[in-house]
C-alpha positions in Angstrom: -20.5 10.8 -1.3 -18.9 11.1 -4.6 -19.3 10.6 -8.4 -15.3 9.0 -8.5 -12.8 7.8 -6.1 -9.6 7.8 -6.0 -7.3 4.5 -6.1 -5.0 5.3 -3.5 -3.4 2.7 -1.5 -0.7 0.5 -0.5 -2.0 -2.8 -1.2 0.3 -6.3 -0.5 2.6 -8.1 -3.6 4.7 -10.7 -3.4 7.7 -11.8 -1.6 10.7 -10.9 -2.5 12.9 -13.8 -4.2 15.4 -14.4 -6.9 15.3 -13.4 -10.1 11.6 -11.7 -12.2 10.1 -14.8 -13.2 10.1 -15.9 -9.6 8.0 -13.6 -8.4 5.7 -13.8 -11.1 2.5 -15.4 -8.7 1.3 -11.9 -7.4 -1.4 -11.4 -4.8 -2.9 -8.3 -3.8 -4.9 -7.1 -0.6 -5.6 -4.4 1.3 -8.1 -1.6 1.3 -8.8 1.3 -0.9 -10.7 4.2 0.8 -14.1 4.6 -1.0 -14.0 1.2 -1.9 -13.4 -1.4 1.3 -11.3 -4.6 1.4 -10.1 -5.7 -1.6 -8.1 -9.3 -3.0 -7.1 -9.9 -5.8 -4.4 -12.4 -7.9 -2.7 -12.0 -11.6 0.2 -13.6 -13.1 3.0 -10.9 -13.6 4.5 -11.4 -17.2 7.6 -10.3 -17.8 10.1 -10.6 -21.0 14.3 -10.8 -20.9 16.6 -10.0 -23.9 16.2 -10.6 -27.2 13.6 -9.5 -29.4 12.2 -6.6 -27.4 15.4 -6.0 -25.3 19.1 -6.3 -25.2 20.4 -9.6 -23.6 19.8 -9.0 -19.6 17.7 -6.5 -19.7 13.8 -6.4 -20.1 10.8 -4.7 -19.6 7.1 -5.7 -17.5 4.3 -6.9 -20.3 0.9 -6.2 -20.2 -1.6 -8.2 -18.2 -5.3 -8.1 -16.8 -5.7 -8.0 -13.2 -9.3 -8.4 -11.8 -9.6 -6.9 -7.7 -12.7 -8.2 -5.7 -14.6 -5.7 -3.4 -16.1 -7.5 -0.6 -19.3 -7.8 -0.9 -19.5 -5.1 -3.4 -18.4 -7.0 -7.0 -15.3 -7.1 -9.2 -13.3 -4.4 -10.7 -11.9 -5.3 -14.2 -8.3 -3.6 -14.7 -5.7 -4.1 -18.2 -2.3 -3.0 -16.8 -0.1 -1.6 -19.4 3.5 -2.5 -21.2 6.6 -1.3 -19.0 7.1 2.1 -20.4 11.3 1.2 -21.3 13.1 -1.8 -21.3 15.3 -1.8 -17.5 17.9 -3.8 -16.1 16.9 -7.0 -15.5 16.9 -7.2 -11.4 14.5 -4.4 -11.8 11.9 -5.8 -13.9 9.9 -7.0 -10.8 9.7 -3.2 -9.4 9.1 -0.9 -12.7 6.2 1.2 -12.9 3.1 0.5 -14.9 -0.3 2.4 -16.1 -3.4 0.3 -15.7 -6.5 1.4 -17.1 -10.0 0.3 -15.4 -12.0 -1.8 -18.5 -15.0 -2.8 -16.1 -16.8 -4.6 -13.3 -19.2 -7.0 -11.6 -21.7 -6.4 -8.9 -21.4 -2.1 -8.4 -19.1 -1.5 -10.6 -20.8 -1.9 -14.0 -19.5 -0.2 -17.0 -16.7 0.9 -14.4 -14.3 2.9 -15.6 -10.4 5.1 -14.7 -6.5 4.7 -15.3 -3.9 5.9 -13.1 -0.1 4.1 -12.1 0.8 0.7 -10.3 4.6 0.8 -8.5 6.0 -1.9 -7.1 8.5 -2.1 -4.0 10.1 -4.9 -3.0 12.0 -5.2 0.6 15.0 -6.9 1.4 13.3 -8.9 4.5 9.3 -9.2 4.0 6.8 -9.0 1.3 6.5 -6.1 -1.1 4.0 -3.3 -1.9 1.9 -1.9 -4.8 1.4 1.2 -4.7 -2.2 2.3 -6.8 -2.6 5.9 -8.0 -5.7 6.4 -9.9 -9.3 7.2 -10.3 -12.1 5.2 -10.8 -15.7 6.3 -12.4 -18.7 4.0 -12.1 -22.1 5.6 -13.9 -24.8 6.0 -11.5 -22.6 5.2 -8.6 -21.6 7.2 -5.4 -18.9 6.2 -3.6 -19.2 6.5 0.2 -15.8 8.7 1.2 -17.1 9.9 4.1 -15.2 8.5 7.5 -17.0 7.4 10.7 -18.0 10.0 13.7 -16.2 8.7 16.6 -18.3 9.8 19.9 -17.1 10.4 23.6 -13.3 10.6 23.3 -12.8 13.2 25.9 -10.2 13.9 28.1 -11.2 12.1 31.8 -10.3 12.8 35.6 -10.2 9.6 37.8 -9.3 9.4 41.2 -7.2 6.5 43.1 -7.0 5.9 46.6 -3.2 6.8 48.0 -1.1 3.7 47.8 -2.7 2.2 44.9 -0.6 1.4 42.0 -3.2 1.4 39.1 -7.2 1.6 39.2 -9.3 0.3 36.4 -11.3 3.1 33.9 -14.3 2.5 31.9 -15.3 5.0 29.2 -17.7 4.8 26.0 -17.2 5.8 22.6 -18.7 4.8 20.3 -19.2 5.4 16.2 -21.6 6.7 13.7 -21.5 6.6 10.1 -23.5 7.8 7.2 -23.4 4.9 4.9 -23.8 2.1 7.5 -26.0 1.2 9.9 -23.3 0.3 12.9 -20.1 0.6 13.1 -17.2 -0.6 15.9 -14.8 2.0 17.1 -11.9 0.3 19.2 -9.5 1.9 21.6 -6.1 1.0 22.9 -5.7 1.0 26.2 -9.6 -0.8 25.8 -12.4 0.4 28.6 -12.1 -1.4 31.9 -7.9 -1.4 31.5 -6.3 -0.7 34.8 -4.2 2.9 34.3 -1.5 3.7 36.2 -1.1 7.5 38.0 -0.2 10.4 35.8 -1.5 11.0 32.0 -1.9 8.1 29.6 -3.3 8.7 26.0 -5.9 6.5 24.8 -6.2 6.0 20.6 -9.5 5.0 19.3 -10.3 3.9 15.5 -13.0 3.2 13.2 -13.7 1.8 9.6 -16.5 1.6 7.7 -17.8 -0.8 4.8 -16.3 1.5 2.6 -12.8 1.7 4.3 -12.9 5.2 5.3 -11.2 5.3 8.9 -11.5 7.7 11.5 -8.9 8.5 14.1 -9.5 10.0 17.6 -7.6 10.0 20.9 -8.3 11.6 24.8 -6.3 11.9 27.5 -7.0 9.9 31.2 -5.7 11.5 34.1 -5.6 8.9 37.5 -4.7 11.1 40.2 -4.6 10.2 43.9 -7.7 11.6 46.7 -6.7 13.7 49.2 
């Protein structure tokens, strides 16, 4: 647990297109360990030329954006002017500090700052990048990850001739903050395995978005 949390995540924009005011219809979702899933929509305002800039070049205005924590409430955010006026094709991508005004739900008299950057791809949508913290008076976020149980390394044995045989294992999750939580594992319990070594990857998340990571190794060998 923890008094703050930090706002760290890559969280989805908006597609690529033409020129700034194109791409002005932002959405953002995603998760933000410490937090859980988060959505959220603003309108990106940006201003070209003349009186702020020179002609073709411009700089990001301020704007509020407001994120919704499932289940949790609403985090209030005022997203500062772009720091320098930039080339115009740019505008969509510059950097901006936000500063945390408030909340809904949890997140009463909620408070941080930290940076929002932009990247846009040439072939898919684009990313915002948060770096920040967040403070909410009486609150403690839940940072702690899942305990992911029974991923250990396993010995099965296959009759000669066979070309796979099916493995079951358990594992299962734990976590401090809720009551159950699903681990999943890739290849999944009851998969048929061929002979040799293959490495099993299991995951969980909690309501927080904390994740936990763990993998084992299967071993299929044939009986002698």
């Amino acid at each position: 647990m923890g008094a703050s949390v930090s706002l760290v995540s890559n969280l989805g924009g908006c597609e690529p297109v033409g020129g700034a005011d194109e791409c002005a219809a932002r959405t953002i979702s995603g998760s933000f360990p410490g937090l859980g899933r988060v959505n959220g929509a603003y309108s990106f305002v940006v201003d070209l030329g003349q009186p702020s800039c020179a002609n073709f070049v411009g700089k990001a205005l301020a704007y509020p954006i407001r994120i919704t924590v499932a289940g949790k409430g609403e985090i209030q955010l005022a997203v500062a002017e772009g720091a320098k006026c930039i080339e115009g094709g740019t505008i969509k991508t510059q950097s901006q500090a936000f500063t945390v005004t408030g909340g809904t739900g949890i997140y009463v008299g909620a408070s941080g700052s930290g940076t929002l950057q932009r990247t846009l791809a040439d072939s898919g949508h684009g990313t915002e990048t948060w770096a920040g913290t967040l403070n909410v008076p009486g609150l403690d976020f839940d940072v702690v990850p899942p305990v992911l149980v029974g991923a250990v390394n396993k010995v099965v044995k296959a009759r000669r001739g066979a070309k796979s045989v099916r493995v079951s294992y358990r594992v299962s999750a734990t976590d401090n903050g809720d009551a159950a939580v699903n681990a999943t594992c890739k290849p999944a319990s009851g998969s048929r395995f061929a002979f040799g070594r293959t490495r099993v990857t299991c995951e969980a998340s909690d309501s927080s978005a904390n994740a936990a990571t763990a993998s084992f190794v299967v071993l299929v060998k044939a009986t002698r």
